[in-house]
C-alpha positions as CSV (number, residue, x, y, z in Angstrom):
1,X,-55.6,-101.6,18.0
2,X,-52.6,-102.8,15.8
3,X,-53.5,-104.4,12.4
4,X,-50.8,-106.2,10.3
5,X,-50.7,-104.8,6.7
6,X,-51.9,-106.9,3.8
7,X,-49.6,-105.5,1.6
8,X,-45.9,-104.0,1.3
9,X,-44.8,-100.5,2.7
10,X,-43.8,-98.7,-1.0
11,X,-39.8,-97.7,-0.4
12,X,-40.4,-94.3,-0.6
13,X,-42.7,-91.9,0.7
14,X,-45.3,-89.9,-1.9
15,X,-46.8,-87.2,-0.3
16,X,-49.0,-86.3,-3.0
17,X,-50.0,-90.1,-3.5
18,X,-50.9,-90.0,0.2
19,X,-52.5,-86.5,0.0
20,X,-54.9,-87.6,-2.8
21,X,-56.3,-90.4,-1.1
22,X,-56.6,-88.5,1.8
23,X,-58.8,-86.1,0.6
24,X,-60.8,-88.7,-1.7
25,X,-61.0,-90.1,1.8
26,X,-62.6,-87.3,3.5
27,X,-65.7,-86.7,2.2
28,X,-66.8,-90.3,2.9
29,X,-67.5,-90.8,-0.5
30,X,-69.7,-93.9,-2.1
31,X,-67.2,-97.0,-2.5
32,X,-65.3,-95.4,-0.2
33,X,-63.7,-98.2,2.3
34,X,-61.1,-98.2,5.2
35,X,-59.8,-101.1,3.3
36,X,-59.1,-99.4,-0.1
37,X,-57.7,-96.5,1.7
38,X,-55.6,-98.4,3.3
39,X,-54.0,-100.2,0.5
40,X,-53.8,-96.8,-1.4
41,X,-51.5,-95.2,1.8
42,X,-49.7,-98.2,1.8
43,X,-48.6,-97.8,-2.1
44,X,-47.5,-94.1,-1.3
45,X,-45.0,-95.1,1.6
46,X,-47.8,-95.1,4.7
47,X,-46.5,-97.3,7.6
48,X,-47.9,-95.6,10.8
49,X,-49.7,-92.7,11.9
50,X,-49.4,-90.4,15.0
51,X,-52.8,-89.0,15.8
52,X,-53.1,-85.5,17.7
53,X,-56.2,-84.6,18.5
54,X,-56.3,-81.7,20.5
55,X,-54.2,-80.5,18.1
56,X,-56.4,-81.4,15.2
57,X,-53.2,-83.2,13.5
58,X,-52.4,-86.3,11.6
59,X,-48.6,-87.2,11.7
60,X,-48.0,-89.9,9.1
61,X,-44.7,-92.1,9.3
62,X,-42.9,-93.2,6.4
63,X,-40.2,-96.3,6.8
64,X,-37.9,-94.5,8.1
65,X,-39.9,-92.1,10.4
66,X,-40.3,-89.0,8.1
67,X,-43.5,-87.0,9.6
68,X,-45.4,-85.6,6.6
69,X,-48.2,-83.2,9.1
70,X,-51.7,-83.1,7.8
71,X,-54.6,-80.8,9.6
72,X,-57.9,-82.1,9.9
73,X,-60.4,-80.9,8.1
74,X,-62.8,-78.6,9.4
């Protein structure tokens, strides 16, 4: 399912920015929402995701392409 973002794509990519709101993402913690995980991605450079799983990988996509490679959790 394709969603249109409610906010800009950041110009560059922050790995670290998207990183951190990964792993706040992970444990499902309270006030944790799709939404504001979203809009935090969004501010670090996220435009699209490539999603592996058999391979247990999350490819994010910067604006032009660039395919930071995080493993799921386990």
């Amino acid at each position: 399912m394709l969603r249109a973002l409610t906010a800009a794509v950041a110009e560059v990519f922050d790995t670290a920015a998207l990183e951190a709101a990964i792993h706040a993402a992970q444990p499902n913690a309270p006030g944790y929402s799709y939404a504001g995980f979203s809009a935090q991605a969004t501010q670090a450079g996220y435009a699209g995701v490539i999603v592996a799983i058999p391979g247990r990988r999350l490819i994010y996509l910067g604006r032009s392409a660039e395919p930071p490679v995080a493993r799921f959790a386990r």
